[in-house]
GULUM-741772 format. One record per residue (C-alpha): x, y, z; residue number from 1; residue in three letters. Coordinates in nm, 3 decimals. Layout:
<nodes>
<node xx="X" yy="Y" zz="Z" seq="NUM" type="ALA"/>
...
</nodes>
This chain:
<nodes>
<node xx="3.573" yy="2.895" zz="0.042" seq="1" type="UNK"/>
<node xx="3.399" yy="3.088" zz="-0.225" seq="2" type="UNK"/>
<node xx="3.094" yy="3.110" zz="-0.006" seq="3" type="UNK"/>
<node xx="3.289" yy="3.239" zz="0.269" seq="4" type="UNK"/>
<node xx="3.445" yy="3.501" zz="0.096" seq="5" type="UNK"/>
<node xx="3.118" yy="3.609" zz="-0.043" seq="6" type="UNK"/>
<node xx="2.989" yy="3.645" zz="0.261" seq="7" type="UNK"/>
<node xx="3.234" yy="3.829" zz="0.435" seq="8" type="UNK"/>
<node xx="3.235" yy="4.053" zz="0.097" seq="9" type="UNK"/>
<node xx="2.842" yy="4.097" zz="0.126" seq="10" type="UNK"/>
<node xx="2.897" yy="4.197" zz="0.527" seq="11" type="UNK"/>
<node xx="3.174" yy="4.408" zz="0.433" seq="12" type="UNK"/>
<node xx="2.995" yy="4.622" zz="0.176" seq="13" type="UNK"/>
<node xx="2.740" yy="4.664" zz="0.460" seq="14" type="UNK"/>
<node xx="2.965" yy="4.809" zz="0.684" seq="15" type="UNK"/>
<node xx="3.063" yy="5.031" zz="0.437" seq="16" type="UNK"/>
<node xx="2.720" yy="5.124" zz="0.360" seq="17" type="UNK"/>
<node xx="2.634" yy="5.154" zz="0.732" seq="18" type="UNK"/>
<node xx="2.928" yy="5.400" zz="0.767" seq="19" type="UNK"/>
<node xx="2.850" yy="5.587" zz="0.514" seq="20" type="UNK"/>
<node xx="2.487" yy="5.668" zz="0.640" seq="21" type="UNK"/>
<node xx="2.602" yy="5.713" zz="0.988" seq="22" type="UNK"/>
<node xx="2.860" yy="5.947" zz="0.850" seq="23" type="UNK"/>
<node xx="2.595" yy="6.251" zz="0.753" seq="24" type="UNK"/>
<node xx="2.577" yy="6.433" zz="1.036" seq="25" type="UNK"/>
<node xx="2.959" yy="6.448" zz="1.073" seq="26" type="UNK"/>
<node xx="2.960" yy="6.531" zz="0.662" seq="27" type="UNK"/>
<node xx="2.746" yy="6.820" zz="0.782" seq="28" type="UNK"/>
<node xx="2.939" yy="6.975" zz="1.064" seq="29" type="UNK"/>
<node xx="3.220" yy="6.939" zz="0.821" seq="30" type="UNK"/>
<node xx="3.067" yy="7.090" zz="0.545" seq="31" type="UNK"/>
<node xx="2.925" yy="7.398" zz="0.790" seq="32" type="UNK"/>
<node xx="2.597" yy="7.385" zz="0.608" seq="33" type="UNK"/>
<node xx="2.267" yy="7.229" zz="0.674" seq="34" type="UNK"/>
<node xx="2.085" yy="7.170" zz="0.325" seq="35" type="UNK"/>
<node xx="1.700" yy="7.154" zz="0.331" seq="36" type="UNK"/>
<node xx="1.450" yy="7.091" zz="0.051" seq="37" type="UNK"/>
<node xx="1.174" yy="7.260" zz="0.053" seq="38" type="UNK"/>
<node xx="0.840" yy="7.371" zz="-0.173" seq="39" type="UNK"/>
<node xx="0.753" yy="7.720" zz="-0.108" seq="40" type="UNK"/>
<node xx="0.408" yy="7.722" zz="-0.180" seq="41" type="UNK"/>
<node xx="0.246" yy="7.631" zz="0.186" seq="42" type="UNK"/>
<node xx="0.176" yy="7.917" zz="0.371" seq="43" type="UNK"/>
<node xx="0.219" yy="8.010" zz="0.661" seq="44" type="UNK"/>
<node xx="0.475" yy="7.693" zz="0.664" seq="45" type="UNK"/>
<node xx="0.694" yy="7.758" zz="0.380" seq="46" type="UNK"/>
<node xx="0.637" yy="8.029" zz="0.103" seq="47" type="UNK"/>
<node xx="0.795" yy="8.308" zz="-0.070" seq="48" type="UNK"/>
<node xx="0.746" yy="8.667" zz="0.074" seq="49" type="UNK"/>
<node xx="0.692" yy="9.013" zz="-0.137" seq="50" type="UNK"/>
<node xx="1.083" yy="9.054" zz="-0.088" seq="51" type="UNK"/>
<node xx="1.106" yy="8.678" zz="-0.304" seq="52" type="UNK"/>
<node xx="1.269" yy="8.516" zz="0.048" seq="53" type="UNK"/>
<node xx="1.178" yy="8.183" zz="0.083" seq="54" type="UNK"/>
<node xx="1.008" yy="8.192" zz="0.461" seq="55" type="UNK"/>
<node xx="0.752" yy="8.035" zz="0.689" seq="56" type="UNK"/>
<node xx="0.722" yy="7.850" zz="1.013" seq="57" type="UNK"/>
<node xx="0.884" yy="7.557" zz="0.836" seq="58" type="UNK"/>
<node xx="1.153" yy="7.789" zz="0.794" seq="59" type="UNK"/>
<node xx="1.264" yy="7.907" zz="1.065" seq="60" type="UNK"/>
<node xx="1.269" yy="7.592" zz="1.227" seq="61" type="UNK"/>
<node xx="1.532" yy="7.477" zz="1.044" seq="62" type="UNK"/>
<node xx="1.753" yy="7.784" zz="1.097" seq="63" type="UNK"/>
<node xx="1.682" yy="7.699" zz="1.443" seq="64" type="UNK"/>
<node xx="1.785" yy="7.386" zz="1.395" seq="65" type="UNK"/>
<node xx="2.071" yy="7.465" zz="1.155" seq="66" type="UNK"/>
<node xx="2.186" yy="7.688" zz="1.475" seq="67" type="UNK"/>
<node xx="2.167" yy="7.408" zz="1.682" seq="68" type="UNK"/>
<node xx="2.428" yy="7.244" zz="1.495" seq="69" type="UNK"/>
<node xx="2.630" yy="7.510" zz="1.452" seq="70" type="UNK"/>
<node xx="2.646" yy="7.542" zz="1.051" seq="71" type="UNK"/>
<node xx="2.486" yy="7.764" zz="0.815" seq="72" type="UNK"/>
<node xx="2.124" yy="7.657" zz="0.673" seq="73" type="UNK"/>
<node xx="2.049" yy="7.609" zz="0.278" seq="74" type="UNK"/>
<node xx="1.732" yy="7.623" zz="0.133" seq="75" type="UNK"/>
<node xx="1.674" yy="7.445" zz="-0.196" seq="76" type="UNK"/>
<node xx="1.340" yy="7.530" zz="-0.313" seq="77" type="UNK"/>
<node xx="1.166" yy="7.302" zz="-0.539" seq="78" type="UNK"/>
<node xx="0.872" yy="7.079" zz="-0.665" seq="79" type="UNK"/>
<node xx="0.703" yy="6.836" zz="-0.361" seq="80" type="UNK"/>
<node xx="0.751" yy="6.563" zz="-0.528" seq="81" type="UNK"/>
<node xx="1.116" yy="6.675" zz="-0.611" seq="82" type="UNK"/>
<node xx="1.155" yy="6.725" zz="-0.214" seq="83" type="UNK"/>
<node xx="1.034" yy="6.331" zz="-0.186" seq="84" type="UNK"/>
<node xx="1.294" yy="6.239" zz="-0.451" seq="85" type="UNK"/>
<node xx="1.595" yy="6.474" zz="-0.340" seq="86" type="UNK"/>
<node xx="1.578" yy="6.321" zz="0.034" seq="87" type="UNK"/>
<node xx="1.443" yy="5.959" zz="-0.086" seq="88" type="UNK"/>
<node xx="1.829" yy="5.973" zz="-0.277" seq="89" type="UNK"/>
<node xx="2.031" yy="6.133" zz="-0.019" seq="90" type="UNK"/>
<node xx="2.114" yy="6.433" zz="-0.216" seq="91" type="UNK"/>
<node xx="2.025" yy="6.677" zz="0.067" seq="92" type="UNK"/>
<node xx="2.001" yy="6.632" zz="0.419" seq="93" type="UNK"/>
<node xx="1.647" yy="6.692" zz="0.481" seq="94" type="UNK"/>
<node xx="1.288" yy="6.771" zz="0.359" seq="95" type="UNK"/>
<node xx="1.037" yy="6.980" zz="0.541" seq="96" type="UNK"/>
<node xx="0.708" yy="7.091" zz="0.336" seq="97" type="UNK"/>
<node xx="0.455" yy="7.042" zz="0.552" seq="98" type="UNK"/>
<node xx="0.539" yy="6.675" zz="0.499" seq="99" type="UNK"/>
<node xx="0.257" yy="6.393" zz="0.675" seq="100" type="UNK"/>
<node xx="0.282" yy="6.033" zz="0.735" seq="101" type="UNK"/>
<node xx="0.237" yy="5.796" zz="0.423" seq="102" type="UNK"/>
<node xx="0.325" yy="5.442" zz="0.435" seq="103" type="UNK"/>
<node xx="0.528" yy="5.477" zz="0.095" seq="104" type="UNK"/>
<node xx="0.691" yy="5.752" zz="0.192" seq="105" type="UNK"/>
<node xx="0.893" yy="5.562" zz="0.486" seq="106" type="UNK"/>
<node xx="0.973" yy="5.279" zz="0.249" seq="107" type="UNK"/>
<node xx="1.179" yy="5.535" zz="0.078" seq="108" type="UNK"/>
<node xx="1.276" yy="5.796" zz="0.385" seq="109" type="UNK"/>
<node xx="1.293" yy="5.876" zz="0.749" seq="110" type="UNK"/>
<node xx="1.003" yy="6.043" zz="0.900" seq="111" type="UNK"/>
<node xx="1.079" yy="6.219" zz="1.216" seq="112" type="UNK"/>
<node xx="0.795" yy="6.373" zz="1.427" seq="113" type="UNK"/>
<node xx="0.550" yy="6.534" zz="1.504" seq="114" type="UNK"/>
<node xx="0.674" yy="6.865" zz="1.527" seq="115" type="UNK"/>
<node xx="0.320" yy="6.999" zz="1.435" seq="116" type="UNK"/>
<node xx="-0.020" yy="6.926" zz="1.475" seq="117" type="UNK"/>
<node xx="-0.235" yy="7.231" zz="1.380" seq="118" type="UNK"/>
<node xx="-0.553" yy="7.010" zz="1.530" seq="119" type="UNK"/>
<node xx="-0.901" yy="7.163" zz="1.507" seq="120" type="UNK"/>
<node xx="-0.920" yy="7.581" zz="1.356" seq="121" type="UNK"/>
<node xx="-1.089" yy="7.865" zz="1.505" seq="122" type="UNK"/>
<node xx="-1.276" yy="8.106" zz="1.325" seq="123" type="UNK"/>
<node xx="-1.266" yy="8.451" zz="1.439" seq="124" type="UNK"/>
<node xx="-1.552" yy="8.657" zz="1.532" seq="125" type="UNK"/>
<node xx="-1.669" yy="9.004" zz="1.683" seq="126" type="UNK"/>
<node xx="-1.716" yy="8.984" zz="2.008" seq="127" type="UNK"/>
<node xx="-2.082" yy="8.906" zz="2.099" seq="128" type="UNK"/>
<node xx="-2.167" yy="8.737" zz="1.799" seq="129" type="UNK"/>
<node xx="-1.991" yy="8.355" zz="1.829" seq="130" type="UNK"/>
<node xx="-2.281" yy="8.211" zz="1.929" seq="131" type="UNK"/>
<node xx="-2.494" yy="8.211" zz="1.630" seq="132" type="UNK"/>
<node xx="-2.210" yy="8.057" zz="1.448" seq="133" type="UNK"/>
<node xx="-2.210" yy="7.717" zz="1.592" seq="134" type="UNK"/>
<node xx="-2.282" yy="7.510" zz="1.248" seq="135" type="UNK"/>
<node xx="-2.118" yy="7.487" zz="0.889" seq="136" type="UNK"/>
<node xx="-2.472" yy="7.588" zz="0.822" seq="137" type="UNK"/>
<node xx="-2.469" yy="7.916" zz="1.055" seq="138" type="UNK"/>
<node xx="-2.194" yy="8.039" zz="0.781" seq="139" type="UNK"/>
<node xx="-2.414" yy="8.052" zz="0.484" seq="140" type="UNK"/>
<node xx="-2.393" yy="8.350" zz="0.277" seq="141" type="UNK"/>
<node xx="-2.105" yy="8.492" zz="0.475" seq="142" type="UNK"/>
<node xx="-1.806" yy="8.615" zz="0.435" seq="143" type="UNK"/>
<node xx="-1.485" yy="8.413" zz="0.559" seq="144" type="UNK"/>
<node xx="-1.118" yy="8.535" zz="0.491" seq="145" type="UNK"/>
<node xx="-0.827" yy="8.240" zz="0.522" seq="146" type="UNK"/>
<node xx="-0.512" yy="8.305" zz="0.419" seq="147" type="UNK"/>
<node xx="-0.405" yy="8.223" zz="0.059" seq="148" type="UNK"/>
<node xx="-0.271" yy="7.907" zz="-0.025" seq="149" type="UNK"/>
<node xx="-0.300" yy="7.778" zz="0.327" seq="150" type="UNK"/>
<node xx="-0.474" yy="7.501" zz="0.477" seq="151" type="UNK"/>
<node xx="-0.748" yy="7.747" zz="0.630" seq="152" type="UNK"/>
<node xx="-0.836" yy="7.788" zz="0.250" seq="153" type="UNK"/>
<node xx="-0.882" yy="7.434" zz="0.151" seq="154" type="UNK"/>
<node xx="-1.099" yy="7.389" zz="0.498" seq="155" type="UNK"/>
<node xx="-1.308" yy="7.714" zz="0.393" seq="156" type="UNK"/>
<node xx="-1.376" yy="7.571" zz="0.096" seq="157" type="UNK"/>
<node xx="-1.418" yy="7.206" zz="0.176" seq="158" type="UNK"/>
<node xx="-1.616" yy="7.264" zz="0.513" seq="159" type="UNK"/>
<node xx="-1.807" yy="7.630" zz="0.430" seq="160" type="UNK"/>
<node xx="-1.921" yy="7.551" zz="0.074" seq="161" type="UNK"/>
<node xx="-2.209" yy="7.782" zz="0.083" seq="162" type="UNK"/>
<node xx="-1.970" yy="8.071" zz="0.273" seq="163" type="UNK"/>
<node xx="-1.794" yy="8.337" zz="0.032" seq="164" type="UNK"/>
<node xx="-1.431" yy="8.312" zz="0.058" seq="165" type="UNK"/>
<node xx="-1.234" yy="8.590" zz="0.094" seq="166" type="UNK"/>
<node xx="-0.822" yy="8.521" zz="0.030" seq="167" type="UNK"/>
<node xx="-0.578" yy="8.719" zz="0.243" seq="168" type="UNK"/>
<node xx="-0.207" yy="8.780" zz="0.239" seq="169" type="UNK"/>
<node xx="-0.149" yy="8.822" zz="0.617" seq="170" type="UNK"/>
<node xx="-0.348" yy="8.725" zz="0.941" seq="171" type="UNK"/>
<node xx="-0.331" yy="9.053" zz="1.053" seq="172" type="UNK"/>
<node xx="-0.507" yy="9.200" zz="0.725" seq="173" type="UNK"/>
<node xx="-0.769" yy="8.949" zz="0.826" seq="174" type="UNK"/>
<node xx="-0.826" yy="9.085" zz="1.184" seq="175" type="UNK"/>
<node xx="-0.911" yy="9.403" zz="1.087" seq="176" type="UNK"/>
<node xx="-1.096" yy="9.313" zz="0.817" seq="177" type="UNK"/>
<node xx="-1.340" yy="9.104" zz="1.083" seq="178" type="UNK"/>
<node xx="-1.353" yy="9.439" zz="1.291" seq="179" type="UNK"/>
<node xx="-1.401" yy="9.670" zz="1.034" seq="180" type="UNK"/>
<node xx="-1.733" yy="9.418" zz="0.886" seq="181" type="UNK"/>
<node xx="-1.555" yy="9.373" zz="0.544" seq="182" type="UNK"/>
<node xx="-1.538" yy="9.011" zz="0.668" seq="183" type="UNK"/>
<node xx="-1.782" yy="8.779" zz="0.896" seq="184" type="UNK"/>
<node xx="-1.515" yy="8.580" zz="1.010" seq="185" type="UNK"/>
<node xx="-1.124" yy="8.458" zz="1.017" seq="186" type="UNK"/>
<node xx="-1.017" yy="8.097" zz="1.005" seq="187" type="UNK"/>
<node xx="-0.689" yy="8.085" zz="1.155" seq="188" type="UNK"/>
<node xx="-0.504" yy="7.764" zz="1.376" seq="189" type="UNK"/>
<node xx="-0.589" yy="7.750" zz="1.746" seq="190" type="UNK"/>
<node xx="-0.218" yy="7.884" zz="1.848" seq="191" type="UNK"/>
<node xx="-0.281" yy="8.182" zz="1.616" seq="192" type="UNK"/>
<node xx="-0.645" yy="8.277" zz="1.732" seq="193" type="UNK"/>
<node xx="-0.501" yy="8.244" zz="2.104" seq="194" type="UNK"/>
<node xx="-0.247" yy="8.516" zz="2.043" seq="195" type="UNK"/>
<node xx="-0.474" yy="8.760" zz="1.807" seq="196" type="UNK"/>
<node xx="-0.758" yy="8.720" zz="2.111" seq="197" type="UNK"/>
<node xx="-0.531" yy="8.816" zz="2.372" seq="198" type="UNK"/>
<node xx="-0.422" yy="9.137" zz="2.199" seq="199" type="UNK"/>
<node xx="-0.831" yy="9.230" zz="2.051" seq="200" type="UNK"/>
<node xx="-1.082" yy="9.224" zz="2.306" seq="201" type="UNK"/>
<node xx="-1.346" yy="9.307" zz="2.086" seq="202" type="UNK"/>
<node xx="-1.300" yy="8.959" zz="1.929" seq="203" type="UNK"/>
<node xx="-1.393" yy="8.612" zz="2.049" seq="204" type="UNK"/>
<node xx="-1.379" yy="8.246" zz="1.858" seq="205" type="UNK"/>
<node xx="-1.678" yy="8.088" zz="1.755" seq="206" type="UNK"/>
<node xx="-1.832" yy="7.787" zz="1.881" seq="207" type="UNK"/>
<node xx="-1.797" yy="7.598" zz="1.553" seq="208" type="UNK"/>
<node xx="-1.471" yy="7.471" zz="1.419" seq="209" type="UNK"/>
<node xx="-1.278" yy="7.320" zz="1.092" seq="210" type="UNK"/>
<node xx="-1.238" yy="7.002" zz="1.186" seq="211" type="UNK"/>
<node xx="-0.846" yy="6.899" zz="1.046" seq="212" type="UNK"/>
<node xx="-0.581" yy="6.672" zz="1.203" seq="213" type="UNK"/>
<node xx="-0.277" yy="6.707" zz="1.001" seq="214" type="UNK"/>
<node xx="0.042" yy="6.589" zz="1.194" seq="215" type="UNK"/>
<node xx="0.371" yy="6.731" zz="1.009" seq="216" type="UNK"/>
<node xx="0.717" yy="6.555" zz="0.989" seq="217" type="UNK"/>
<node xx="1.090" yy="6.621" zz="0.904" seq="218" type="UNK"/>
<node xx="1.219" yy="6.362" zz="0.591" seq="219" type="UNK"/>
<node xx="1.565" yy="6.248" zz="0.596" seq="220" type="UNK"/>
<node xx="1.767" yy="5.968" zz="0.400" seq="221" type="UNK"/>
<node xx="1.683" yy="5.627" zz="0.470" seq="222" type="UNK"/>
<node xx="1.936" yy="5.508" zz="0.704" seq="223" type="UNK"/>
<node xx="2.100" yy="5.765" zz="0.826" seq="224" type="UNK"/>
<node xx="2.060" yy="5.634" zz="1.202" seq="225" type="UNK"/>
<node xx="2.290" yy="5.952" zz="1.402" seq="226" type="UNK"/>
<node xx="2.140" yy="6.199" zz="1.211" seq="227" type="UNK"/>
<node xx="1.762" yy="6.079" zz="1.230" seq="228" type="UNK"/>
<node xx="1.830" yy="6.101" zz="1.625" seq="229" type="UNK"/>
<node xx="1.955" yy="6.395" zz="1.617" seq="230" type="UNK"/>
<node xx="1.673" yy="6.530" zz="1.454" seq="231" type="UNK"/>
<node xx="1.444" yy="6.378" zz="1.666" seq="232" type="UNK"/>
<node xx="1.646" yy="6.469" zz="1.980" seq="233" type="UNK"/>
<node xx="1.588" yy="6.847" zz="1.874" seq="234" type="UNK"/>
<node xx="1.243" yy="6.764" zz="1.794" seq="235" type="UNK"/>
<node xx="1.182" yy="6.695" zz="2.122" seq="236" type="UNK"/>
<node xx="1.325" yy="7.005" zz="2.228" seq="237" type="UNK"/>
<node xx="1.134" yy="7.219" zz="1.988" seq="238" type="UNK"/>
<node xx="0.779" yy="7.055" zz="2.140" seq="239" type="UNK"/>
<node xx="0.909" yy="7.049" zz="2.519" seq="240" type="UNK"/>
<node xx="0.949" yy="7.452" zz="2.491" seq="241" type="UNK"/>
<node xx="0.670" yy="7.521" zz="2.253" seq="242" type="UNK"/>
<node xx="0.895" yy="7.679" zz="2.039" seq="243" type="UNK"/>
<node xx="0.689" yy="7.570" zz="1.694" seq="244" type="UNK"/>
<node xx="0.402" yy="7.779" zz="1.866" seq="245" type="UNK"/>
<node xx="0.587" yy="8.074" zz="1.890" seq="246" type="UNK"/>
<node xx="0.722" yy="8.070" zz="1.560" seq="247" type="UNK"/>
<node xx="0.350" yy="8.068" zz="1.431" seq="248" type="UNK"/>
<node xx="0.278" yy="8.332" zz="1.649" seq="249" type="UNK"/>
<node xx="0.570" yy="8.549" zz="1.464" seq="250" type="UNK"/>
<node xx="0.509" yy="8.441" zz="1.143" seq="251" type="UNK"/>
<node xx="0.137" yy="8.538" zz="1.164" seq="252" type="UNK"/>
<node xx="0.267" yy="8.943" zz="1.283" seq="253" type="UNK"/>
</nodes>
């Protein structure tokens, strides 16, 4: 008998367990407020502008989202591995920071993806001169700009190591700095060097490119079953209109 009752005690705190995770997305709607944890230190993802707002691609994706489910969107910024621990306990509703797959990391959390893949980089060129930069080797002694703090940096640095580096703030500083010769070339993702050579003719992409596969996911409690669909569900709304393209496209104006 004392078995029994265990057991239907052990099922029943299950249930109650179950509930509670399945309850999030309802706690949301009923709290009017998505809340998101985020480090702000990722550009162009997630980072603080010169007005101290916390923006980036990241970003706005989540107001999207936030939109989507018809409640106002709070950003807690703080440490990565803070974001890891905030969503691995539950105490906000998601994590986005440029976040990729780690075996540990779903032990502990939901990952829910890809919404991103930047995939291979272009670097930007004037026009007529891509074709002598078709090696890391073409790039020695040159000057390459990448944006500060972003992946383009680490890439620069890791895959140009005889290239001088040259930080910017903003692509667009970067642009003209490649047409006025302060620069030799731009690293910048493929969905930004699409845009930026459909509005310069007098730039092309060279032949050569950083080699990076970084796939990026949303984090949310462990559990949470409703609300992990429904992030995937707009997930797959986000890739089927190529919405996370356009928001790199704005971010990079």
């Amino acid at each position: 008998m004392k078995k029994m009752f265990a057991l239907v005690l052990a099922l029943a705190m299950i249930f109650t367990c179950s509930l509670a995770l399945a309850d999030r997305l309802e706690d949301i709607k009923a709290a009017g407020k998505l809340v998101v944890a985020t480090s702000p230190d990722w550009p162009p993802y997630e980072y603080i502008d010169d007005n101290g707002d916390i923006v980036g691609t990241d970003i706005l994706m989540v107001q999207w989202m936030a939109e989507q489910l018809g409640v106002e969107l709070e950003i807690q910024p703080m440490s990565f591995d803070a974001c890891l621990a905030a969503v691995g306990q539950g105490h906000v509703d998601m994590m986005v920071a440029g976040l990729t797959y780690d075996e540990e990391r779903v032990n502990s959390m939901d990952l829910t993806g890809v919404y991103w893949n930047e995939g291979d980089q272009g670097l930007i060129v004037k026009k007529g001169e891509g074709a002598k930069y078709d090696s890391a080797e073409a790039f020695k002694g040159k000057v390459v700009a990448a944006q500060n703090g972003s992946n383009q940096q680490i890439m620069v640095e890791e895959q140009l190591p005889d290239a001088q580096l040259e930080l910017i703030t903003k692509i667009p500083d970067g642009v003209n700095m490649v047409k006025n010769g302060r620069v030799d070339a731009l690293a910048v993702p493929k969905s930004i060097y699409e845009n930026i050579l459909a509005g310069n003719d007098d730039l092309e992409v060279a032949p050569f490119v950083l080699a990076f596969d970084s796939e990026n996911y949303v984090a949310s409690t462990k559990g949470d079953a409703a609300f992990t669909a429904k992030i995937q569900e707009m997930i797959d709304q986000i890739n089927a209109e190529g919405l996370y393209e356009k928001w790199a496209v704005e971010m990079a104006q």
